[in-house]
PyMOL CGO cylinders between C-alpha atoms (Angstrom):
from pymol import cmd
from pymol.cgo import CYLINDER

trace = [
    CYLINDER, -6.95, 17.41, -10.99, -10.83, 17.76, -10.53, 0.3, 1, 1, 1, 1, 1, 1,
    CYLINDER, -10.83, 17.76, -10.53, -11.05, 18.56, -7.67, 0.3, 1, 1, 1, 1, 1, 1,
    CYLINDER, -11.05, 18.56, -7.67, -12.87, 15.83, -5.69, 0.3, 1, 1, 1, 1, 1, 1,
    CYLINDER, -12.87, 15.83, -5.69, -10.11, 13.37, -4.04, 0.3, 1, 1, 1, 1, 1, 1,
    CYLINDER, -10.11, 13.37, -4.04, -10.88, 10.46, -2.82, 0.3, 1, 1, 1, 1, 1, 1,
    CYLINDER, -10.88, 10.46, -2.82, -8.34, 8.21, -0.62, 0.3, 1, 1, 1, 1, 1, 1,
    CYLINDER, -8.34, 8.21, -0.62, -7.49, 4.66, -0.40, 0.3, 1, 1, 1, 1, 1, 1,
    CYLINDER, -7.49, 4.66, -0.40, -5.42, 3.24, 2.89, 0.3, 1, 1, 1, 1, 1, 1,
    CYLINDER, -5.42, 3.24, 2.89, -3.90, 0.19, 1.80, 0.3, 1, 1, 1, 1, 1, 1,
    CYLINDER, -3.90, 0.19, 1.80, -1.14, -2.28, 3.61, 0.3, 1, 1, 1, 1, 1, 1,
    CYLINDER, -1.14, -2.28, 3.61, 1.12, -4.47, 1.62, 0.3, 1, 1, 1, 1, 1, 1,
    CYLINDER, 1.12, -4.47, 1.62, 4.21, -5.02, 3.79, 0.3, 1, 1, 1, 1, 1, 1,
    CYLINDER, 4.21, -5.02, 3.79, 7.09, -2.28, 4.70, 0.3, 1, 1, 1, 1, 1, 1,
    CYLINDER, 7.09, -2.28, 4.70, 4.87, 1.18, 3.58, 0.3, 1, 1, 1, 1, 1, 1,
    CYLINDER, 4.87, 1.18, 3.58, 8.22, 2.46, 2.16, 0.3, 1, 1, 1, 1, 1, 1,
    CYLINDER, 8.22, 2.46, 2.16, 7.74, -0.27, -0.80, 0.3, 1, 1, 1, 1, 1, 1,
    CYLINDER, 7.74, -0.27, -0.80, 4.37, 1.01, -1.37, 0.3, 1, 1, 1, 1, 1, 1,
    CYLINDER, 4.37, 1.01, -1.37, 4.78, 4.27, -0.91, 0.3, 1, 1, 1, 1, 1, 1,
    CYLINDER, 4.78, 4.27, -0.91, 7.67, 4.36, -3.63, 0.3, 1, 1, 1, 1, 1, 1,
    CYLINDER, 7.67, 4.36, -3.63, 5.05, 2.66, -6.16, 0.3, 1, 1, 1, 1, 1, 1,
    CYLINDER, 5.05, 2.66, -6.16, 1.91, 4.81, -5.91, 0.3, 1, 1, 1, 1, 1, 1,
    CYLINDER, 1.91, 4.81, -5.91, 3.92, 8.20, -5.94, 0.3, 1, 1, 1, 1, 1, 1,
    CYLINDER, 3.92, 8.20, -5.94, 4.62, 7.69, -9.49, 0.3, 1, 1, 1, 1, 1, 1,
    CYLINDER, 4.62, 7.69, -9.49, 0.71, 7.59, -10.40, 0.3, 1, 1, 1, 1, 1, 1,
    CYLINDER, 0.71, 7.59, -10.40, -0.39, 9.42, -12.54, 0.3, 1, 1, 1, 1, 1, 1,
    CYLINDER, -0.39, 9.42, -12.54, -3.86, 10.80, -10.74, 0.3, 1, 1, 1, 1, 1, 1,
    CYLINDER, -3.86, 10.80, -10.74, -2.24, 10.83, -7.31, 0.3, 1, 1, 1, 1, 1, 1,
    CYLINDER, -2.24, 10.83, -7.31, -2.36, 14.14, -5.06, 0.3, 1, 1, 1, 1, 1, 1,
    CYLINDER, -2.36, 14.14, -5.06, -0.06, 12.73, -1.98, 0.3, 1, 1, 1, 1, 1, 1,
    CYLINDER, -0.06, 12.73, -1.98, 0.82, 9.31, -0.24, 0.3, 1, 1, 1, 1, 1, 1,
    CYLINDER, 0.82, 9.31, -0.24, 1.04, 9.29, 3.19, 0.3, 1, 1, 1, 1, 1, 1,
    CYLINDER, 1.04, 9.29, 3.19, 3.26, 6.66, 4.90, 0.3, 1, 1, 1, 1, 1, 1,
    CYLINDER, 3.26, 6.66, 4.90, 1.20, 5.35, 8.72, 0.3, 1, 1, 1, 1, 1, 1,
    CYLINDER, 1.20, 5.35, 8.72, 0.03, 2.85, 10.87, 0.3, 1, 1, 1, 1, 1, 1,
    CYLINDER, 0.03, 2.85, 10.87, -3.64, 1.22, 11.14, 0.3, 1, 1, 1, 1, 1, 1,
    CYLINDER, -3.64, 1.22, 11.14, -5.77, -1.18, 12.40, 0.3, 1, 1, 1, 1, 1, 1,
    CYLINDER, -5.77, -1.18, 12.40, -4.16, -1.74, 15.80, 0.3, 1, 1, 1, 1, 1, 1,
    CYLINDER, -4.16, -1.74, 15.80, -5.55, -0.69, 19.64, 0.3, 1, 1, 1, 1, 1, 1,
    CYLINDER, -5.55, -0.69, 19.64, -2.41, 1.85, 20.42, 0.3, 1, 1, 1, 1, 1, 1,
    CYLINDER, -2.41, 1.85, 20.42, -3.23, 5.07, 20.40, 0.3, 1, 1, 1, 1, 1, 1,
    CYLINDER, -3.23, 5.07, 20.40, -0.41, 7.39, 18.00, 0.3, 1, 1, 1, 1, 1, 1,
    CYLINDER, -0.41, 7.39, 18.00, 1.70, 4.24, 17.75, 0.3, 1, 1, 1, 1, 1, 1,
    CYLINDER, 1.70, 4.24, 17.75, 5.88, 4.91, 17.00, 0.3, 1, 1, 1, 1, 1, 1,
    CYLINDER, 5.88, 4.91, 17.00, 7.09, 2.77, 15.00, 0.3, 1, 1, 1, 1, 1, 1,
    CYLINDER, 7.09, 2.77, 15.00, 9.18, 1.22, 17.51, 0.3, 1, 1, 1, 1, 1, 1,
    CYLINDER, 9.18, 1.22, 17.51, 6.01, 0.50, 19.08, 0.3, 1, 1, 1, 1, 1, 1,
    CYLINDER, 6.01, 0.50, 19.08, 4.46, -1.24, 15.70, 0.3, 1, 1, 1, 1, 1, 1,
    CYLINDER, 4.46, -1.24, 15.70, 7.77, -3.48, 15.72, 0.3, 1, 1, 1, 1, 1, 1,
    CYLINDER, 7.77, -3.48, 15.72, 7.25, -4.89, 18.69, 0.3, 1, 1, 1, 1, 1, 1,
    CYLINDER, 7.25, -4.89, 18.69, 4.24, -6.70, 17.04, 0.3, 1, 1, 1, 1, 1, 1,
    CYLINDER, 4.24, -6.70, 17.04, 2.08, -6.06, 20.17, 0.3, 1, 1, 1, 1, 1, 1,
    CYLINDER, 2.08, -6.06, 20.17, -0.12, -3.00, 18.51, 0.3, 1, 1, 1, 1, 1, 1,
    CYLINDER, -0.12, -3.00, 18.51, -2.35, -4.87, 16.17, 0.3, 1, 1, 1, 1, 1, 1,
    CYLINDER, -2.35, -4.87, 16.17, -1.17, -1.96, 13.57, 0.3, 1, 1, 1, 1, 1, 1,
    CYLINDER, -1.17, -1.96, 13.57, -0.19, -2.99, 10.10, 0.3, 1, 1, 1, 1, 1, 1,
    CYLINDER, -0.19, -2.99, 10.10, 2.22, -0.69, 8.10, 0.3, 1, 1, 1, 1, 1, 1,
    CYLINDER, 2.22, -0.69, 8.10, -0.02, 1.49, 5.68, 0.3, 1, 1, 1, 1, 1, 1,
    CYLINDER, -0.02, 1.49, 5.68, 0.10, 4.07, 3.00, 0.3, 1, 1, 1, 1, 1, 1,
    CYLINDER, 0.10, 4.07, 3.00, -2.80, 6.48, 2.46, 0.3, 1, 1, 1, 1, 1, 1,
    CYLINDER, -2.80, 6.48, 2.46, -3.25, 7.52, -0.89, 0.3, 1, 1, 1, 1, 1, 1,
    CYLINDER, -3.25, 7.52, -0.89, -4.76, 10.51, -1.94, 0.3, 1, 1, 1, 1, 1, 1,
    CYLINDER, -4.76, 10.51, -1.94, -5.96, 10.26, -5.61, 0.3, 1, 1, 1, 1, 1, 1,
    CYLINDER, -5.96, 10.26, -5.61, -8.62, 12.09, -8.32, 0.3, 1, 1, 1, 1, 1, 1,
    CYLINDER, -8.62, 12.09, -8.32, -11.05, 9.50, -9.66, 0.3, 1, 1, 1, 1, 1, 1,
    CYLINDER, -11.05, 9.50, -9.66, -11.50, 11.04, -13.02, 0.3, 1, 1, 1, 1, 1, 1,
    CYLINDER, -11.50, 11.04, -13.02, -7.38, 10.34, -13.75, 0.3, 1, 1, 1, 1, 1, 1,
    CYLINDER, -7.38, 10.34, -13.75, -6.52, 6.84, -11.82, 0.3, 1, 1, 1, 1, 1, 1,
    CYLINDER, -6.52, 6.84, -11.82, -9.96, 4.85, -10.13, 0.3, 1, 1, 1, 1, 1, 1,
    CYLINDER, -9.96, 4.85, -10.13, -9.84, 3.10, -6.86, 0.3, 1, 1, 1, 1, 1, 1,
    CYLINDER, -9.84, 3.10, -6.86, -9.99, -0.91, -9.01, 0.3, 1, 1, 1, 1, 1, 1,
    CYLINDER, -9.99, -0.91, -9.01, -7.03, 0.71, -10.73, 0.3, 1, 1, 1, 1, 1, 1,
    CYLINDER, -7.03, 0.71, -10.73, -5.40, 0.98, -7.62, 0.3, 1, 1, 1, 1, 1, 1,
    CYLINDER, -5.40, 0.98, -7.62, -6.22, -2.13, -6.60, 0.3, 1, 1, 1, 1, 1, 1,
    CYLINDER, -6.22, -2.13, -6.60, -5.03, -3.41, -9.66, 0.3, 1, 1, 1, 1, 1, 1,
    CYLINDER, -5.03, -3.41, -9.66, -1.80, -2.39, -8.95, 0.3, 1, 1, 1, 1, 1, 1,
    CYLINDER, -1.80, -2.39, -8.95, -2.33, -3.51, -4.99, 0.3, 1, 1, 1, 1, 1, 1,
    CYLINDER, -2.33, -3.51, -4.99, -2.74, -6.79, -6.29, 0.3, 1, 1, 1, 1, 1, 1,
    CYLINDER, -2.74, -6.79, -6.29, 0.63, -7.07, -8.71, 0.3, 1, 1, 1, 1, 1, 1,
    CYLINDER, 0.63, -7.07, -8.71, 3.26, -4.85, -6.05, 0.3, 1, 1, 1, 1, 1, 1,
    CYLINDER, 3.26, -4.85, -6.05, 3.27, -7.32, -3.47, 0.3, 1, 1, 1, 1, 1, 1,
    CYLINDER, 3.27, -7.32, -3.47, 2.11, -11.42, -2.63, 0.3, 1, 1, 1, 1, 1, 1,
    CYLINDER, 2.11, -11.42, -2.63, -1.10, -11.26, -1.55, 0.3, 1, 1, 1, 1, 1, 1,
    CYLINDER, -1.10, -11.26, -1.55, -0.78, -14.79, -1.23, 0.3, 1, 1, 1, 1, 1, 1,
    CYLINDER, -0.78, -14.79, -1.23, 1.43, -14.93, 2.69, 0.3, 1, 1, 1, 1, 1, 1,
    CYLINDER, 1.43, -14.93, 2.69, 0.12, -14.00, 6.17, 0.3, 1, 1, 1, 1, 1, 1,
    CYLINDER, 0.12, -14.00, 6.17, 1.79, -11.39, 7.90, 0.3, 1, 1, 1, 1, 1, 1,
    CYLINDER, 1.79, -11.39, 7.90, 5.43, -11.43, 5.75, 0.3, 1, 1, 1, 1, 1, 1,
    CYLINDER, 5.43, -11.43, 5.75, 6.09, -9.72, 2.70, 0.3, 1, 1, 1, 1, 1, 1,
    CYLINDER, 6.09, -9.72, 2.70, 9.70, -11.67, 2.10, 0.3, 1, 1, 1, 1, 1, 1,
    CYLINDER, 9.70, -11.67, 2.10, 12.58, -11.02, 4.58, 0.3, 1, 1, 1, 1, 1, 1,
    CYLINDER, 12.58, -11.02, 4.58, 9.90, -8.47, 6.39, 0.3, 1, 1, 1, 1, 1, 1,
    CYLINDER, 9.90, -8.47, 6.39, 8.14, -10.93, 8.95, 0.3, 1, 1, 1, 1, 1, 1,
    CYLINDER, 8.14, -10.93, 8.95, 5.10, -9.82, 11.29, 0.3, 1, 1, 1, 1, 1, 1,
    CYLINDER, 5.10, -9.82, 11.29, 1.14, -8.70, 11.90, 0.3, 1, 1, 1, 1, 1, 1,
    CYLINDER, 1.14, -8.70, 11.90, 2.58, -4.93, 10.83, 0.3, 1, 1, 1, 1, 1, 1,
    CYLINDER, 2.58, -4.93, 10.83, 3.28, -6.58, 7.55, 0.3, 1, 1, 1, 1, 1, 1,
    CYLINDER, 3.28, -6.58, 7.55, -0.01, -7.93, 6.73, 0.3, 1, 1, 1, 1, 1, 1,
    CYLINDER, -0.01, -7.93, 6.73, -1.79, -7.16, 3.28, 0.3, 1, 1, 1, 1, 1, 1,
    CYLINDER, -1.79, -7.16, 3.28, -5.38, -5.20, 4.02, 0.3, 1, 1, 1, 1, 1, 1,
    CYLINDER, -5.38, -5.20, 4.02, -7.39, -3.43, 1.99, 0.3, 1, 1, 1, 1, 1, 1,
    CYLINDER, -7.39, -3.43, 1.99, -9.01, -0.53, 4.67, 0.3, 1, 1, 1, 1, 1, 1,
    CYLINDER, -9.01, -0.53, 4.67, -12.06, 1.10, 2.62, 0.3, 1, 1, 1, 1, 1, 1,
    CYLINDER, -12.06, 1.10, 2.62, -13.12, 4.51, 3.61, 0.3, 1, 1, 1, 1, 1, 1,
    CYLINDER, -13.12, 4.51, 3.61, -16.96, 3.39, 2.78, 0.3, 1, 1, 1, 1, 1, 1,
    CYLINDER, -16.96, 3.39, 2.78, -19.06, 0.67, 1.79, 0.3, 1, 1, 1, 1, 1, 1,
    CYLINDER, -19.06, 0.67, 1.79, -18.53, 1.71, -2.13, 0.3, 1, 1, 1, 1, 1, 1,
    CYLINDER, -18.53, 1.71, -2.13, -14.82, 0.98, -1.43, 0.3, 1, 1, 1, 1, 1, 1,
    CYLINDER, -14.82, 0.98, -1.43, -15.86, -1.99, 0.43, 0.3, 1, 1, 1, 1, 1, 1,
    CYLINDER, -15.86, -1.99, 0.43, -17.84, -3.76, -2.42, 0.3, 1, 1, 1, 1, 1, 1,
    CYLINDER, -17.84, -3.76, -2.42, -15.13, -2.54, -5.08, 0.3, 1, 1, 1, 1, 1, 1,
    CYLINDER, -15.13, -2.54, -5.08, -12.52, -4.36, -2.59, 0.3, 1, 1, 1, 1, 1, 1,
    CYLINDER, -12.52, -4.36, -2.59, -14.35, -7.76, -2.42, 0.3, 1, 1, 1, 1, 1, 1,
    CYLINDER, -14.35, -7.76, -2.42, -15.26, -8.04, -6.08, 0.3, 1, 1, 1, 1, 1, 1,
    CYLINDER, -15.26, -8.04, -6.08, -11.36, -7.14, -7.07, 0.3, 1, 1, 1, 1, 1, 1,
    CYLINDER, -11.36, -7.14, -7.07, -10.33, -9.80, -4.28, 0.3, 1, 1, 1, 1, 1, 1,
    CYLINDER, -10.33, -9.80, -4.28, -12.60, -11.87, -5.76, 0.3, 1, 1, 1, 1, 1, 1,
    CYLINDER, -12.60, -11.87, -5.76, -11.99, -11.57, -9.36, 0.3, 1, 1, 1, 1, 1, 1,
    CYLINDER, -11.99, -11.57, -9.36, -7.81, -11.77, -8.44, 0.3, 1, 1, 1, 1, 1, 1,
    CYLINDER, -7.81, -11.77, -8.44, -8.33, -14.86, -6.81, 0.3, 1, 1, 1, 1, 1, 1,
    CYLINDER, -8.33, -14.86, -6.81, -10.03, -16.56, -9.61, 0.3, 1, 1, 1, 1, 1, 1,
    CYLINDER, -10.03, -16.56, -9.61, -7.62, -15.31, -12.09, 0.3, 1, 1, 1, 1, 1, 1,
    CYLINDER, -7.62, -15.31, -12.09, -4.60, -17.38, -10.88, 0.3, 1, 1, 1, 1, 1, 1,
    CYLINDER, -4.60, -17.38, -10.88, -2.38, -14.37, -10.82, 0.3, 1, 1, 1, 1, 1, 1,
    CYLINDER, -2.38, -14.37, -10.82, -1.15, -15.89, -7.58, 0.3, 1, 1, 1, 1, 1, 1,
    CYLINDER, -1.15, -15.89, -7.58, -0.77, -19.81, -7.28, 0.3, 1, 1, 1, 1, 1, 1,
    CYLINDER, -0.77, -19.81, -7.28, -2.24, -19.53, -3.61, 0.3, 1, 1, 1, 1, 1, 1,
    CYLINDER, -2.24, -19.53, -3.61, -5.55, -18.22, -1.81, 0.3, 1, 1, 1, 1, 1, 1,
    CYLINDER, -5.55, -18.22, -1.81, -5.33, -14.27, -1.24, 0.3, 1, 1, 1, 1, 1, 1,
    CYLINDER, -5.33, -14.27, -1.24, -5.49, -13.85, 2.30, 0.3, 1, 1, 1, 1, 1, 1,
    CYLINDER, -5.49, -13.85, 2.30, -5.69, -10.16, 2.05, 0.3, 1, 1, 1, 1, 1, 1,
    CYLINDER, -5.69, -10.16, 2.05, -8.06, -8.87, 4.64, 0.3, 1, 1, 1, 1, 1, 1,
    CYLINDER, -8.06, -8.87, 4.64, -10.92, -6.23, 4.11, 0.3, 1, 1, 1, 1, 1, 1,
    CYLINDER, -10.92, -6.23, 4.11, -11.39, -4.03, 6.80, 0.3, 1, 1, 1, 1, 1, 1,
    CYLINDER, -11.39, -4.03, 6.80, -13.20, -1.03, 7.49, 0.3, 1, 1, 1, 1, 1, 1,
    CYLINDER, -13.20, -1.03, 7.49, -10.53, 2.09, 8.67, 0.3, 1, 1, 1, 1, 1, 1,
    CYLINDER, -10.53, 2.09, 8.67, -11.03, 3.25, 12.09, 0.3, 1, 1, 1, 1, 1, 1,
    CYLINDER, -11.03, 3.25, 12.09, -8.18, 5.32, 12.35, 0.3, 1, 1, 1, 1, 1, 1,
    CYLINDER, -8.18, 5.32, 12.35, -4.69, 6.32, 10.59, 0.3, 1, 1, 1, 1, 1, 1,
    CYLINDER, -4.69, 6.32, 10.59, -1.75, 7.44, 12.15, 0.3, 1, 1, 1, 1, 1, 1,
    CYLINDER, -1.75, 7.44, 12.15, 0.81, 8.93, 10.44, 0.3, 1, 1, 1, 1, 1, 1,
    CYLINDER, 0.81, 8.93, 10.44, 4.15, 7.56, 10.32, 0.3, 1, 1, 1, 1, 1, 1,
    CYLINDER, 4.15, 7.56, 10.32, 7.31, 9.32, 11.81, 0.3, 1, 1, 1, 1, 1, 1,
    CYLINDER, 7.31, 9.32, 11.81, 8.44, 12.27, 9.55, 0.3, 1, 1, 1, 1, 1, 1,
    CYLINDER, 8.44, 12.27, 9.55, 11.67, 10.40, 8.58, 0.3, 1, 1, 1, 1, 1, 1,
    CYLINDER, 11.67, 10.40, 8.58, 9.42, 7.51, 6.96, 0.3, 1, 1, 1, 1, 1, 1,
    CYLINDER, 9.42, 7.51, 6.96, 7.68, 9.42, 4.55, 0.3, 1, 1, 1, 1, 1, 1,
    CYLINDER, 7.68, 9.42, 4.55, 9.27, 9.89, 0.77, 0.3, 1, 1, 1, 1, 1, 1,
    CYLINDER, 9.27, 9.89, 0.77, 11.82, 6.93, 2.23, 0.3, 1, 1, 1, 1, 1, 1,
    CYLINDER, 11.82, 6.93, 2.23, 12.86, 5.80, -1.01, 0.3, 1, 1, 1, 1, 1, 1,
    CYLINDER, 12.86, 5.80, -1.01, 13.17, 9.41, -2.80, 0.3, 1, 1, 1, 1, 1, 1,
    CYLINDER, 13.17, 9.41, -2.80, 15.07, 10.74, 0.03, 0.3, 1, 1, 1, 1, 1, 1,
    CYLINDER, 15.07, 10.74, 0.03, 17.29, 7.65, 0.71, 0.3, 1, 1, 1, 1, 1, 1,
    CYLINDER, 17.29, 7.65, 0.71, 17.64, 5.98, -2.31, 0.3, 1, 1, 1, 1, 1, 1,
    CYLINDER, 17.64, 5.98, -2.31, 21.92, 4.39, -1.80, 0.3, 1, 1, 1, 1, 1, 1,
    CYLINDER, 21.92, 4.39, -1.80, 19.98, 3.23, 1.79, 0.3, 1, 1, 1, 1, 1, 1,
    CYLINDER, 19.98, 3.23, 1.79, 21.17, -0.73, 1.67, 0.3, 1, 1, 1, 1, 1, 1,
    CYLINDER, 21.17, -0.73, 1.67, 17.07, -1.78, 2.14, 0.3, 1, 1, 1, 1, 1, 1,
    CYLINDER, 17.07, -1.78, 2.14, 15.79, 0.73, -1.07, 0.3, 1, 1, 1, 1, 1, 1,
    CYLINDER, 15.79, 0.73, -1.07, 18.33, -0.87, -3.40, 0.3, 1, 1, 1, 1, 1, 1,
    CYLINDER, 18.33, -0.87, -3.40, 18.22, -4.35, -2.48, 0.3, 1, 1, 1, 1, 1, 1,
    CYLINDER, 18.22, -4.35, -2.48, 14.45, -4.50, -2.35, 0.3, 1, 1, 1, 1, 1, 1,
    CYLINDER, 14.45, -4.50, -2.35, 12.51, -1.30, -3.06, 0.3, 1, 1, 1, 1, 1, 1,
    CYLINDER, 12.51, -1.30, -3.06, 14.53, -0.96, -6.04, 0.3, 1, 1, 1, 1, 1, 1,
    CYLINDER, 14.53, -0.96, -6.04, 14.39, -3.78, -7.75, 0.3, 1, 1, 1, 1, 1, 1,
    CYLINDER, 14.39, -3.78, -7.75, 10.48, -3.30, -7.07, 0.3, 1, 1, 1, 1, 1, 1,
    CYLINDER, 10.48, -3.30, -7.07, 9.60, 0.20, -8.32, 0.3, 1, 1, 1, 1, 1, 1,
    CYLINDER, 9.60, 0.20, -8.32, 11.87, -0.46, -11.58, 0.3, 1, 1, 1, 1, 1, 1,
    CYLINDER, 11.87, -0.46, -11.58, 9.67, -3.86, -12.43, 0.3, 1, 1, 1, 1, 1, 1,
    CYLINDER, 9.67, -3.86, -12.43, 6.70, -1.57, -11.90, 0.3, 1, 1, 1, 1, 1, 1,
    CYLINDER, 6.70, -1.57, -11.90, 7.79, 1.46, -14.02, 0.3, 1, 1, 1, 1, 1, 1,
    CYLINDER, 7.79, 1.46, -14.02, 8.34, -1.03, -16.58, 0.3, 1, 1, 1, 1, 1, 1,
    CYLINDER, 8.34, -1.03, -16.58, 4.72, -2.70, -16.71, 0.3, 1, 1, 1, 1, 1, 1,
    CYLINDER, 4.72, -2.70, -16.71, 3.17, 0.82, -16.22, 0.3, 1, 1, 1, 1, 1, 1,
    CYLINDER, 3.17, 0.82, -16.22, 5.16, 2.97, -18.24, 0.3, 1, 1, 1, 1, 1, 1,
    CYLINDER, 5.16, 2.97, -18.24, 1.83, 5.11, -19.29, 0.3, 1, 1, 1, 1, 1, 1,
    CYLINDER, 1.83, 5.11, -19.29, 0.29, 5.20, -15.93, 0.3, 1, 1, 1, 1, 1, 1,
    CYLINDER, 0.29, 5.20, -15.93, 3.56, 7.29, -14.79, 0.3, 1, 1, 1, 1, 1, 1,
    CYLINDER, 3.56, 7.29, -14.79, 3.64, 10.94, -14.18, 0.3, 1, 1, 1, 1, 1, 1,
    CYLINDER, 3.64, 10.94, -14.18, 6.52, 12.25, -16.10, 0.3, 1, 1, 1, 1, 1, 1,
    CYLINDER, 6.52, 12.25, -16.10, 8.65, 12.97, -13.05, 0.3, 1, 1, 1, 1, 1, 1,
    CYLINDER, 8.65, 12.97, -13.05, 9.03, 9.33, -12.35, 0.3, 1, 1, 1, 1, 1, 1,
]
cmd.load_cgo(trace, "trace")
């Protein structure tokens, strides 16, 4: 690693789905499984269910530039869950599920819109991303038993049936973005 991180705070449904992806990165330091963009102060997640906290489920990753970029991430952002739906990524149904893109400062921000932009246009998804771009205020993280859900739970009913599936589709179309733990 060089040496200069830089982090990206991204929400695309239940963080455990998400968090499962980006740990096999090559280039990534740590993901961090949390809430953001709500009005509740340290949210729970019992709190975040109740759909009343304005958070969305996130994952902060922490990355080195020079071995994965921030468009590369979003790259990824883009193919690991639909963009497409408000608030629901499948079964999972709610504001805590939203997609959001949180940039940590304006050259985030302008590498954000352009890769919304450019996905949008592509046709990768046959609806309008409704992705939202959003500066981060604040991240909390999640409880200690959400983080490394999938690695640490992986016969848990909701990692085979749906993380699974997910994280094996992505090996497969990134096979030499992986570190070789993964």
């Amino acid at each position: 690693m060089s040496g200069q991180l830089e982090t990206a705070t991204l929400a695309g449904g239940c963080f455990w789905c998400v968090e499962a992806i980006y740990q096999d990165l090559k280039g990534v330091h740590k993901v961090v499984s949390g809430y953001s963009g709500g009005s509740v102060e340290n949210p729970t997640y019992e709190q975040v269910c109740t759909k009343t906290t304005g958070h969305a489920e996130v994952v902060q990753v922490t990355f080195d530039p020079e071995i994965l970029s921030f468009e590369e991430i979003l790259t990824i952002f883009w193919l690991i869950h639909d963009p497409t739906t408000p608030d629901r990524q499948g079964n999972d149904v709610g504001p805590q599920y939203r997609s959001v893109i949180y940039y940590h400062d304006e050259g985030q921000k302008e590498i954000a819109e352009r890769s919304k932009a450019e996905t949008d246009a592509s046709d990768l998804w046959p609806n309008p991303i409704v992705t939202e771009i959003a500066p981060l205020t604040t991240f909390y993280d999640a409880e200690g038993y959400h983080q490394n859900y999938f690695k640490d739970n992986p016969v848990q009913p909701y990692c085979q049936v749906v993380i699974h599936p997910k994280v094996q589709k992505f090996r497969q179309a990134f096979q030499d973005r992986l570190k070789e733990s993964a």
